[in-house]
N, C-alpha and C positions, 0 to 999 in steps of 0.2 A: 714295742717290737716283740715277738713272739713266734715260735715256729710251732705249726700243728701236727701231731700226727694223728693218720686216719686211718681203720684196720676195720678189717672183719670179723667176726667171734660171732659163736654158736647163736647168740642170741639176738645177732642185729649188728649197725654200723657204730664205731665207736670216735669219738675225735678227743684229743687231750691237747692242751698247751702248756707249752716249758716256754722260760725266757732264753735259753741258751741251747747251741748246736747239742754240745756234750749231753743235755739233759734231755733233748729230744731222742736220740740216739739210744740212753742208757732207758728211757720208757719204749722207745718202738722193740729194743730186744726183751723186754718185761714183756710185753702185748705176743712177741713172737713165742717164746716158754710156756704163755699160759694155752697156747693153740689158736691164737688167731692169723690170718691171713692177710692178705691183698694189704700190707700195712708201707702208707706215706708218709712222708715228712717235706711239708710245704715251709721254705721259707719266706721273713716277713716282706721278703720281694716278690714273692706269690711262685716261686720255682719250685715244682714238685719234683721228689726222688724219690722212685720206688726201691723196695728194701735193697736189689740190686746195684744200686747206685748210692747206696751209702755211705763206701768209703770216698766218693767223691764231694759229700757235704762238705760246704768251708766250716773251718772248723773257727774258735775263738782262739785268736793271739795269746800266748801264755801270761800277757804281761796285762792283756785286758780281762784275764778269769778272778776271780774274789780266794783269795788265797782259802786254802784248807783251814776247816774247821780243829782247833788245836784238841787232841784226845786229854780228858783228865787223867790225871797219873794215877798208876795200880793204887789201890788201898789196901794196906797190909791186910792180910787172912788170919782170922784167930786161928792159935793152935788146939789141936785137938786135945793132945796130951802131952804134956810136962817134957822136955828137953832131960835127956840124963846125962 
């Protein structure tokens, strides 16, 4: 299961695939910054939304997303010079 998106850019047609709404979404606004256009997102039911129709993707149930990546904690900074 996979959703595609498909855009236009300077240089030709482009297609990419994500496994999830959220990640097709967060690539079709990538594709839309670097200046490409005409840009889809087909889901694995075969239902295309053009960028217009975006916020109406289903999106993934909060309880079916793959929990956040946990950030490693700060690592102390040497100091530069001596505490007085």
């Amino acid at each position: 299961m996979s959703f595609s998106i498909k855009a236009m850019c300077q240089h030709g047609d482009l297609v990419h695939r994500r496994k999830t709404a959220e990640a097709a979404l967060k690539k079709a606004r990538e594709l839309s910054r670097a200046g490409c256009y005409d840009i889809t997102i087909t889901t694995p039911e075969g239902r295309d939304y053009h960028s217009s129709e975006f916020a109406d993707l289903p999106r993934t149930p909060a309880a079916g997303r793959a929990p956040p990546k946990p950030r490693p904690p700060d690592s102390p900074r040497p100091m530069s010079r001596p505490v007085r």
